[in-house]
C-alpha positions in Angstrom: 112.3 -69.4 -17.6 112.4 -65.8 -18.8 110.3 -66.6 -22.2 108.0 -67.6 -19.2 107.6 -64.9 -17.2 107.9 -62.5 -20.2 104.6 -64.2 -21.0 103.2 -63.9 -17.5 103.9 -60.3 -17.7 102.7 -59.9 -21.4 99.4 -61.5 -19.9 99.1 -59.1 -16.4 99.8 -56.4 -19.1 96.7 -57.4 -21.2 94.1 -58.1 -18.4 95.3 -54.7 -17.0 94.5 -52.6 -20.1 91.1 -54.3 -20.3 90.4 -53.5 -16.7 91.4 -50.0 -17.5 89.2 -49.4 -21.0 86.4 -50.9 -18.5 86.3 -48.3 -16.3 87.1 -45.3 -18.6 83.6 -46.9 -20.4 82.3 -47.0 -16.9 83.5 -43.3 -16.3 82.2 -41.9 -19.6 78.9 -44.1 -19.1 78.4 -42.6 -15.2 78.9 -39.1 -16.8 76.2 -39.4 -19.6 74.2 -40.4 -16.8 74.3 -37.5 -14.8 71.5 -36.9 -12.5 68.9 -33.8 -13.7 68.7 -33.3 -9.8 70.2 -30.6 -8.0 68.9 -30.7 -4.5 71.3 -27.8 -3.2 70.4 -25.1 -6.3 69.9 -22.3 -3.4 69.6 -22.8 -0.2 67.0 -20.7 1.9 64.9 -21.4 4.5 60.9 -22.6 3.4 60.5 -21.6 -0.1 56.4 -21.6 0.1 56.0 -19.7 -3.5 57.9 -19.7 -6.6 57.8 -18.0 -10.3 59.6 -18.7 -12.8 60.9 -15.9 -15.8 63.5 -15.9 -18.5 66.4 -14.6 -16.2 65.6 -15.1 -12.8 63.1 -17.1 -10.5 61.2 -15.7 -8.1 60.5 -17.1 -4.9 59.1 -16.3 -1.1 60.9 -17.7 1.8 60.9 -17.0 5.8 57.7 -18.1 7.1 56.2 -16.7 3.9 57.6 -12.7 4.4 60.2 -12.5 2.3 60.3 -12.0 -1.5 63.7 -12.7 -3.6 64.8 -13.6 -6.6 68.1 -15.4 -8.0 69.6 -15.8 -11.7 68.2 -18.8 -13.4 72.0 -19.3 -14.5 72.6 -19.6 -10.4 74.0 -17.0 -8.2 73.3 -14.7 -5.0 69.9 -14.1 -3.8 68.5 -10.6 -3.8 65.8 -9.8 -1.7 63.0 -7.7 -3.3 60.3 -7.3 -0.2 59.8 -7.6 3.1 55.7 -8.0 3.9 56.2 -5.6 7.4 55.3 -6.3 10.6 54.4 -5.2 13.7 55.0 -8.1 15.9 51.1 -8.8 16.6 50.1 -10.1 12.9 51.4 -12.9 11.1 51.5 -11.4 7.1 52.5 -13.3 4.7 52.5 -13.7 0.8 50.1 -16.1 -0.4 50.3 -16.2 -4.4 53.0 -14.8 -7.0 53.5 -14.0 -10.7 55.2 -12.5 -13.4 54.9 -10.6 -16.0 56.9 -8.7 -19.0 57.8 -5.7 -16.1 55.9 -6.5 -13.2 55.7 -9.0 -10.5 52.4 -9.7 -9.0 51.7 -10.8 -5.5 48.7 -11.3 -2.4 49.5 -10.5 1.0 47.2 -12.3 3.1 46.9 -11.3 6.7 44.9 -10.1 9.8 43.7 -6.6 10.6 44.1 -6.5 14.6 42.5 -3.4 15.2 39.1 -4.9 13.1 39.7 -7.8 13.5 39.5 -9.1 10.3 41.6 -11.0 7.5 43.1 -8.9 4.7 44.0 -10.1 1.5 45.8 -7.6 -0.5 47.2 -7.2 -4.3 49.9 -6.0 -4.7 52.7 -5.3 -8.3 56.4 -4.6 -7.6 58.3 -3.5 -11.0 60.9 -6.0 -12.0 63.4 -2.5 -12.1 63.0 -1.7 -8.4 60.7 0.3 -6.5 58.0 -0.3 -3.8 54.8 -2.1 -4.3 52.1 -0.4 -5.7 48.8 -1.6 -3.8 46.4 -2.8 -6.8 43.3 -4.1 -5.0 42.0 -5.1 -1.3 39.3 -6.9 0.3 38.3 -8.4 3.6 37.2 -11.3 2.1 39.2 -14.3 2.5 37.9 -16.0 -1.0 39.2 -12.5 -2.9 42.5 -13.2 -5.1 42.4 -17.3 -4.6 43.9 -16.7 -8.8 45.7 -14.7 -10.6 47.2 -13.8 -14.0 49.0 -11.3 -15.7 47.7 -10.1 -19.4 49.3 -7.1 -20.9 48.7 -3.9 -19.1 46.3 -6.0 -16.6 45.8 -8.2 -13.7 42.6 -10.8 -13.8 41.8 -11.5 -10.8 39.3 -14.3 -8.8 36.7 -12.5 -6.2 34.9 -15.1 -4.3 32.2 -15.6 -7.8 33.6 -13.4 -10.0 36.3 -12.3 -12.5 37.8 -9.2 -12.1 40.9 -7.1 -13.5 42.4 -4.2 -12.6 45.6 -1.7 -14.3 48.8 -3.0 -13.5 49.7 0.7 -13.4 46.8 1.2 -10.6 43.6 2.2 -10.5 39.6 0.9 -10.4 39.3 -2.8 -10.5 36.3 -3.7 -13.5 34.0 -6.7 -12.9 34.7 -8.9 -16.0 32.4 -12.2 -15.5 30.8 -14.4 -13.8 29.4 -17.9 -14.0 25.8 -17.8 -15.8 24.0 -19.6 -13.2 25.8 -17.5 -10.8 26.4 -20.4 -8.0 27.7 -20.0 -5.2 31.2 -21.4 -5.6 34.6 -19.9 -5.2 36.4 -19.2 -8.5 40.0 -20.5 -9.3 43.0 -20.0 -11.4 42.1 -16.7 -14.2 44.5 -18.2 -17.4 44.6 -16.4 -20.7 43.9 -18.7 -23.8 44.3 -16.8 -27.0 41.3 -13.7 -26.6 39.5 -15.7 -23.9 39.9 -15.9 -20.2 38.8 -19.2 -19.0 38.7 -19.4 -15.3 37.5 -22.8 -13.2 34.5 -23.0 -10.7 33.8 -26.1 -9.2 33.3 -29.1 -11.4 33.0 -26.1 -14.3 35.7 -24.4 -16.8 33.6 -21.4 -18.0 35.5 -18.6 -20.6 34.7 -14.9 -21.3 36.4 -13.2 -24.1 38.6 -10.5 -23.2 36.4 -7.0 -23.7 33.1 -8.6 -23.7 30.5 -6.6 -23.0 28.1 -9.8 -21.7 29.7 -10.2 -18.5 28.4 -13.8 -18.7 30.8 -16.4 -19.0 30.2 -19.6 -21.6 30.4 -22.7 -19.4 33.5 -24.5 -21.7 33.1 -27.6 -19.9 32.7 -30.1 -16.8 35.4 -31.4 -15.1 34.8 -34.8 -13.2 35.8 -33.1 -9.8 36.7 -30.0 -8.5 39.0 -27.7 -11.0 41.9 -25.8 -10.9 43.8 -24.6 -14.0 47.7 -25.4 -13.8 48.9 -24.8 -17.0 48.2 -24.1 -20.7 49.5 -24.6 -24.4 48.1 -26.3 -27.0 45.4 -27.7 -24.0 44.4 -26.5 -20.5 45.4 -28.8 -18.1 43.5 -28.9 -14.7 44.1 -30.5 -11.6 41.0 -32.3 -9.5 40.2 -32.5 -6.1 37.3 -34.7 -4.4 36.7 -31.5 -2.4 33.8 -29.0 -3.2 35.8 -25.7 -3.9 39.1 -27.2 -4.6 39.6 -26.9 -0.3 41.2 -30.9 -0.8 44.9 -31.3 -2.3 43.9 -32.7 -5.8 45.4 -36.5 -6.9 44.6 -36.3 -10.0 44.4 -34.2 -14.0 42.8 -33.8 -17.1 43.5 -32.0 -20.2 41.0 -30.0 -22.0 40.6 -28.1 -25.2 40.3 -24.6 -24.6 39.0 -24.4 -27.8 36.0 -27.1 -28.2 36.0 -28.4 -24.2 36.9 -31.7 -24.9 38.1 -33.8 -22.6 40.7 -35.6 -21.9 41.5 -39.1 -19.7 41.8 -38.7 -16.3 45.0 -39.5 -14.6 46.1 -40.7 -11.6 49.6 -39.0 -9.6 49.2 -41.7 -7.3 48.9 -39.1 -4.6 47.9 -36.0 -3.5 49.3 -32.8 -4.3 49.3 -29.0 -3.5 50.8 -27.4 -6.4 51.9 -28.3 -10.1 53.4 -27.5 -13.4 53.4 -28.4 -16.7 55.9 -28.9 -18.9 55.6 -29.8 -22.7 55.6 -33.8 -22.2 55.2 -34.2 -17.9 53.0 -32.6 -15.1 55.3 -32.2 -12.0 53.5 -32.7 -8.8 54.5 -30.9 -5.4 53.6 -33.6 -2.6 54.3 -34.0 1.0 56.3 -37.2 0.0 58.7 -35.3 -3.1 58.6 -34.5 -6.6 56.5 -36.8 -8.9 56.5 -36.2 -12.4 53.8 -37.8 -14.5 54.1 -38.3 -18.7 51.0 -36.8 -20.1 51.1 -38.8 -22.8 50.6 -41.6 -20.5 52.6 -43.9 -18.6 53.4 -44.3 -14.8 54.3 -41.6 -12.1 57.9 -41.6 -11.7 59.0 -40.4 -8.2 61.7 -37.3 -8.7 62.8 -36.8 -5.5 62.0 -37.8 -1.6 62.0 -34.1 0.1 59.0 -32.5 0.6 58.0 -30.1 -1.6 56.0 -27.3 -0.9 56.1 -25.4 -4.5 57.2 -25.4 -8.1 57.4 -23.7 -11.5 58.6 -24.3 -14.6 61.1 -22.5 -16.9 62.6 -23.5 -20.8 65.3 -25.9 -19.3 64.7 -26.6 -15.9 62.1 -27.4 -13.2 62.5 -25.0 -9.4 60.9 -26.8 -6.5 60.6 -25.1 -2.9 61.2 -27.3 0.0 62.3 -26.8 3.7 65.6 -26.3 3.3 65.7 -24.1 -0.4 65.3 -24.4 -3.7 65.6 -27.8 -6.1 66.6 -27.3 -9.4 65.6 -30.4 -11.9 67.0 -30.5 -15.6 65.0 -31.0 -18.5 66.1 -33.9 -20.2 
């Protein structure tokens, strides 16, 4: 009897230790697959804008009004700007970028005593400071892109490309579309000693000091265009809509270089804002974060939150949603 239960026991023993390596694998397994998401990176109410440097990210929450920025390694907000108000207009920032020392930014709003929108440029050093009012216009198609190249900020004016001192002072009319039609330009993005800017179903490029003013159409885009990203290739995002007013649904890469084209693809849906990355475009839509392989291959659905916007740094992708920011590893 006791040989027997000493086996009994020797067997419990056994099944016990195999149950135990099991989940240890499991354990070790679960941890290797640890999710890229982190859905509570910074919580803040509405993040409608976001940039993305080496240190920190950028971002405009509160309806819109309030500028900040956070460590990219995580930490406290700091709040940069405050569009002001005077409890009759409804201000709000409507595009930011960085630079090397500056960050860029619109303030689109509503002039009560004309009676007439405002879109204003704005560049707030990195160091601290107030804003230093680049550029203005009563036009609500001025400013609908912007970049920032060296000691200057190219602009989009309704038809035309324009810069202006980041340090202030008299915005210069760079270029324009040859035909000169009457379509609203998009997305200013340095390429090498070229600007290349998108108008309509048209990429056109000026190089940077040109005395022509006219820009060289670089190449048609089967829809509406607007620039997202660059490297090696321009990638542009399509709408259906004249003037890029639709959400676009789909992309295409270009060569900045020779206008080639690439294939078209499909998100799957429509989106509002993008970024690239150096293997996946991340699409900002209504229904969550879709990333899609530009080397092809299907949409993969990121997360289920709305987004509103996103940028891209070295290691990580930032969303904006309702409730904050979304911080997504690179794998």
């Amino acid at each position: 009897m006791r040989s027997s239960i000493s086996f009994v026991s020797l067997f419990f023993v056994f099944v016990l230790g195999c149950v135990g390596e099991h989940a240890k694998g499991d354990d070790a397994g679960s941890g290797s697959q640890e999710s890229p998401v982190e859905p509570d990176w910074l919580a803040t109410p509405y993040v409608s804008r976001i940039a993305v440097d080496a240190s920190h990210v950028y971002f405009v929450a509160g309806g819109g009004a309030e500028l900040s920025r956070s460590p990219i390694a995580g930490g406290a907000a700091e709040a940069l700007y405050t569009v002001p108000s005077d409890g009759t207009s409804f201000d709000m920032i409507d595009a930011l970028v960085v630079g090397a020392n500056d960050i860029v930014f619109v303030v689109d709003g509503y002039d009560t005593d004309t009676q007439a929108q405002t879109r204003t440029l704005y560049a707030l050093a990195k160091a601290g400071g107030s804003p230093r009012m680049l550029a203005s216009s009563q036009d609500s198609r001025a400013y609908l892109g912007v970049t920032i190249d060296g000691d200057y900020v190219y602009f989009t004016s309704f038809t035309s490309l324009v810069r202006v001192p980041l340090a202030g002072g008299t915005s210069q009319f760079v270029g324009e579309s040859p035909e000169s039609v009457q379509y609203w330009a998009f997305s200013p993005t340095v390429v090498g000693d070229k600007i290349v800017w998108a108008e309509s179903q048209s990429l056109f490029a000026i190089a940077k000091g040109s005395s022509s003013r006219e820009g060289m159409r670089l190449a048609y885009v089967p829809g509406s265009g607007k620039i997202i990203g660059s490297d090696a290739v321009l990638v542009v995002a399509l709408s259906s809509q004249i003037d890029f007013l639709g959400l676009a649904s789909k992309f295409i890469e270009v060569d900045p270089t020779t206008g080639l084209l690439g294939p078209v693809v499909d998100v799957g849906t429509t989106f509002d804002d993008a970024a690239v990355t150096a293997d996946a475009v991340w699409a900002a839509t209504s229904t969550g974060l879709v990333r899609v392989p530009r080397a092809g291959g299907a949409p993969e659905q990121v997360t289920t939150v709305r987004s509103l916007s996103i940028a891209a740094g070295s290691e990580a992708v930032f969303v904006g949603t309702e409730d904050g920011i979304t911080r997504v590893k690179l794998q």
